[in-house]
N, C-alpha and C positions, 0 to 999 in steps of 0.2 A: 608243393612238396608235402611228400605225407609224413608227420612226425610219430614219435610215441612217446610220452613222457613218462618214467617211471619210477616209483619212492615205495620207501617201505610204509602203511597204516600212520602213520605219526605225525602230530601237529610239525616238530623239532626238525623233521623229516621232511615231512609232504609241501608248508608252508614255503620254505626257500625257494622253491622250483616253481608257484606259482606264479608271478611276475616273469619268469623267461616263459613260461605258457603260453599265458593272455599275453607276451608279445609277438610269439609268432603266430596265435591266431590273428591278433590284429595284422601282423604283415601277409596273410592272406594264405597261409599255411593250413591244413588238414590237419589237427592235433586231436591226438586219442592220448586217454594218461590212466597209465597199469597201474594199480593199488590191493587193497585187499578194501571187500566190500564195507567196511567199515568208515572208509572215508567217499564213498560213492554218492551220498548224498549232497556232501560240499562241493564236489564236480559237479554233478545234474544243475545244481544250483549257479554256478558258474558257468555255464551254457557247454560243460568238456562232454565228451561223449566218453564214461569210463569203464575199464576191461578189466575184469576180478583177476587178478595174478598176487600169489604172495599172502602168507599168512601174516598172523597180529604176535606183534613183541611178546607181549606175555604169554601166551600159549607155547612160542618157542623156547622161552626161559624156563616155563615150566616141564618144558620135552628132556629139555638138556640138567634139566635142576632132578629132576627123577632117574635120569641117566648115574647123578652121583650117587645115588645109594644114601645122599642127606635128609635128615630130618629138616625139612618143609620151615620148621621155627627157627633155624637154625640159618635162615639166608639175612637175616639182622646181624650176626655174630660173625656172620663169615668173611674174611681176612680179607683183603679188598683185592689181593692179589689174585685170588683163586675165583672170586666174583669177575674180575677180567679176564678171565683163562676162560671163563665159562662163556660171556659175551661174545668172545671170536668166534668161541664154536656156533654161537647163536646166528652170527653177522658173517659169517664165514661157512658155513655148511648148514644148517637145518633151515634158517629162511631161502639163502640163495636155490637150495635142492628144489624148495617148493615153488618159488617164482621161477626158475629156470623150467619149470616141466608145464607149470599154467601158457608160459607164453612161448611156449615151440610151435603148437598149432593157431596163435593168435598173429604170430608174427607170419606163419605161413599165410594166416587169411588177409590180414590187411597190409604186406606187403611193407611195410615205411621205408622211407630213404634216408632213418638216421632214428636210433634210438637215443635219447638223451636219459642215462639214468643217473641217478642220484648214489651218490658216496656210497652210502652206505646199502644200497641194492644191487649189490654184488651178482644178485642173479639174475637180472635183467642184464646187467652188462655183457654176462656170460651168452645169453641165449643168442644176444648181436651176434654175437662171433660166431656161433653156433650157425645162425640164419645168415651169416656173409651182409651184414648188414654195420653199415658207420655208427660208430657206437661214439657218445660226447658224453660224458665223466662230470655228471654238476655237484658241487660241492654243496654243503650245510653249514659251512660255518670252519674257524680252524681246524688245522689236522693236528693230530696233536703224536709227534712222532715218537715208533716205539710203544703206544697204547694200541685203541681199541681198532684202529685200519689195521695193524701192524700184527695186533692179534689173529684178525679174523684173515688175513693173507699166509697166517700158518695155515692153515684149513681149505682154504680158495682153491690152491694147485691139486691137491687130491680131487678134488670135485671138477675141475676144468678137465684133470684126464680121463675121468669119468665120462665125459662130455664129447671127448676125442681132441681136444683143442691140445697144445704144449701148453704144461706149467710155466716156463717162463716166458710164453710171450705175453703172460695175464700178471707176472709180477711188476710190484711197484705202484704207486698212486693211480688210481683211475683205471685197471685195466690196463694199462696203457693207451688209452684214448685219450686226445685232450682236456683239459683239465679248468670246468670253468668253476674258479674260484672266486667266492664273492667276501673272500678272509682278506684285509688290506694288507700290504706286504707288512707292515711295520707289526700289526698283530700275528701274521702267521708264524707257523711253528720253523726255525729256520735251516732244520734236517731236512720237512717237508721243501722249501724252496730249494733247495740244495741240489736233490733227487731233477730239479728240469734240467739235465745237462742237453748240451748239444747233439742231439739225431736220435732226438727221443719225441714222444708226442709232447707238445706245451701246454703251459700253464695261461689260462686266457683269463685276463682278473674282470669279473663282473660285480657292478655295483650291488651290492643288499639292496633289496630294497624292504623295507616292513611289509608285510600282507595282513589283512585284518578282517574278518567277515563282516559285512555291513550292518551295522548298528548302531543307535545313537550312543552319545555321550552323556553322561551323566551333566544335568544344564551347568550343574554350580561348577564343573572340572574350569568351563573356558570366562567365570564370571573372575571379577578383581579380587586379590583376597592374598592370605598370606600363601607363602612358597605353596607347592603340591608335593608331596612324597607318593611315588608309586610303589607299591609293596605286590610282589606275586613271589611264587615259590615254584612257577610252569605247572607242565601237565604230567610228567610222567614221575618224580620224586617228591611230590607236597608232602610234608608231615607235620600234624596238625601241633606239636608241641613246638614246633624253630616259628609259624606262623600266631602262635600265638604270643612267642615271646619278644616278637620284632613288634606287632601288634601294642603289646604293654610300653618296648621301650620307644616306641615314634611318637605313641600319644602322649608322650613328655616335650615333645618339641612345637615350638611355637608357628604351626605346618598344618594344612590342610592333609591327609593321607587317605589315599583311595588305593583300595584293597581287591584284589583277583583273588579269589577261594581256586576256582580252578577247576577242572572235573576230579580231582580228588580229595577235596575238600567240602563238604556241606557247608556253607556258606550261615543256613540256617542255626547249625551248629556252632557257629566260631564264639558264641558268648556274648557276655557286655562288654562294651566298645567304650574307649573313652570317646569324650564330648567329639571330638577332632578327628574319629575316625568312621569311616564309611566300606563295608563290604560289600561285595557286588560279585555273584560267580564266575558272570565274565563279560570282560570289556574287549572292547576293538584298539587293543595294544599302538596298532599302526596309527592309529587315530590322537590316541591321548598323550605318546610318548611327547609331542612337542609343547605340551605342557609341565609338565612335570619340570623341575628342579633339583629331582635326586631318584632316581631309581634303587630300590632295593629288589636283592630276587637270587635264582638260585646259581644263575652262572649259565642258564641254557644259551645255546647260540642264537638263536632268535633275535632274543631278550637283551644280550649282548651287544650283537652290532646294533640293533635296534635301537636302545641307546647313546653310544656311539655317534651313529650315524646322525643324531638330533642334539648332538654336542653336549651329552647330559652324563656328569658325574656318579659313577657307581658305588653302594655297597653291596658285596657280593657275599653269600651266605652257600656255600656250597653243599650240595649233599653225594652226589656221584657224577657217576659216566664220564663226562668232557667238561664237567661242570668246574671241577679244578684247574683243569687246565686255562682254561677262558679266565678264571679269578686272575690266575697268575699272571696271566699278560696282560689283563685292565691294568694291575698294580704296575709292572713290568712298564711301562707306557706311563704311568704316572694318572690316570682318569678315575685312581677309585680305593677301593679299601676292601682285603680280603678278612672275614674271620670265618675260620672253620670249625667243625663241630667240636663241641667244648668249650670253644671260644666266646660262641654267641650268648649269651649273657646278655639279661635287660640292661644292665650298666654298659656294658661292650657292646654293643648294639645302637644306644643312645648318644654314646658318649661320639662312636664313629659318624651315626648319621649326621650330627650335629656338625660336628667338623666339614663335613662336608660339603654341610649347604653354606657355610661360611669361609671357607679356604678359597681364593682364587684361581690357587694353585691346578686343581684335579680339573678347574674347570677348563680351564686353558687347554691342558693336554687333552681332554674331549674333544673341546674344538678343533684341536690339531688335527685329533683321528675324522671328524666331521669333515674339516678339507680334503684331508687323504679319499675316503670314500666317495665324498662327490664329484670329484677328478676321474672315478672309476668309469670306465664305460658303462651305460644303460644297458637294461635287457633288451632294448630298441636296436638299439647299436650293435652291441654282440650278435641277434638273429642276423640282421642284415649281414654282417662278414662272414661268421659260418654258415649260414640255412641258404646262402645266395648260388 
């Protein structure tokens, strides 16, 4: 069978979907996976054959930020409300417009019998329908309902009739295609669960699994020694002042802490380190989470289940996009500790990690979400019932 896999540029983004990839290449599947060239050399390098479709987040942000008539300095200051009114329009018409027209003549050439696109590539999803082609809906992580899907489905229907398709048969989660969710029931958003009624397309739950580009570990991460504290702040929100103050308050606890800079963070810049702490731009997340003892970070989905899923206690530092939402249901669930900006303080920072590694409590409810996601079906499992 011939697949096409398709995400928008982004670690947050692109990462979830590779594990249902490499499983149906491994079940003997023809997989091609649409991106914007920026992520084409992590595909070659995973043996994917990949197809330039879809431009890069921040160029859209900046299409649509120039569209406001706002001064440029003025996207720090800006009401969080209107920064999400802005994202729809990003995640709902100006990327989908430009994936949907890359892959009209890619879909005519290579034919697939089932697009699988990602959440948040609304134009990929679209161009299936376009090309009368089976279109499967994979998720990134929770939905978080009423925000940034909900946003960008104001904007979607103008662009699907554009397209010639009906607006409503593209409303609602996923297109309306099924819907492979790797958000555990007990974490997702329970509007989103709500939306699968009966003679609509379903919700198929797929296991997270972490993905990680192959590279060693830091030797001392897997040597004996006191707890591990992992500190990241992801790829797309790092700000070098929350990282440096998590930074000051972890090296006060009696913890090993190894640090992700991140691609927006110079690594070489982050300062003096106390004795205890180690920086590294990047590690193979998938790899080291089952070490750690207490994850800190910013709330991405990734980073999230990825945690989770390795039965490990959170504090969560949020800065945007979905990144509140996910705090509130680590907390919601009992596995972790929200502070938000303002909050985070070397003392508020210090005083949470601390607890954390020492409460039994948070750590139990990880584990609980760790049984819940293991129970989940494989990406093994899910190709074999849909791609069969």
């Amino acid at each position: 069978m011939r697949v096409l896999v398709a995400s928008i540029a982004s670690h947050g983004h692109t990462y979830p979907l590779l594990p249902f990839a490499v499983a149906a290449r491994e079940a003997g599947h023809e997989v091609s996976y649409a991106t914007a060239p920026s992520f084409h050399p992590l595909l070659e390098r995973l043996g994917f054959r990949p197809v330039a479709a879809g431009g890069e987040i921040r160029e859209a942000f900046g299409q649509v930020w120039a569209r406001s008539g706002k001064d440029p300095s003025a996207r720090f200051t800006t009401p969080p409300d209107e920064v999400m009114a802005m994202a729809g329009r990003v995640f709902g018409e100006v990327l989908p417009r430009r994936t949907a027209a890359d892959l009209a003549p890619v879909l005519a050439e290579l034919r697939p019998d089932v697009v699988v696109h990602e959440a948040g590539d609304l134009g990929a999803g679209l161009a299936a329908k376009v090309a009368e082609v089976r279109g499967l809906c994979h998720g990134f992580g929770r939905v978080a309902g009423g925000k940034l899907l909900a946003r960008a489905g104001d904007h979607v229907g103008g662009l699907a009739a554009e397209l010639g398709l009906d607006p409503a048969a593209v409303a609602g989660p996923g297109l309306g295609d099924p819907f492979l969710d790797i958000c555990p029931a007990s974490l997702q958003d329970p509007e989103f669960l709500a939306a699968f009624t009966p003679g609509r397309a379903p919700r198929v739950p797929l296991r997270p699994v972490p993905f990680a580009e192959p590279a060693p570990l830091p030797a001392w991460v897997t040597e004996p020694g006191p707890p591990l504290v992992y500190l990241t702040l992801g790829t797309a929100f790092a700000e070098g002042s929350v990282l440096r103050t998590a930074i000051d308050a972890l090296g006060r606890l009696p913890a090993r802490v190894l640090v992700a800079a991140g691609p927006m963070i110079d690594a070489a810049l982050v300062g003096d380190l106390p004795e205890t702490v180690r920086v590294e731009q990047w590690v193979p997340q998938a790899d080291l989470l089952p070490y750690a003892a207490l994850v800190v970070h910013h709330g991405g989905s990734g980073t999230t289940l990825g945690a989770l899923a390795n039965g490990v206690p959170q504090l969560v530092l949020p800065q945007g996009a979905d990144q509140f939402d996910n705090a509130g249901a680590v907390v919601a669930v009992g596995a972790g500790r929200l502070l938000r900006p303002g909050e985070a303080t070397t003392e508020a920072v210090a005083e949470a990690a601390s607890s954390l590694l020492t409460d039994p409590e948070p750590r139990a409810a990880a584990a609980a979400v760790a049984r819940e996601i293991a129970a989940m079906p494989s990406p093994a499992e899910v190709v074999a019932d849909l791609l069969r």
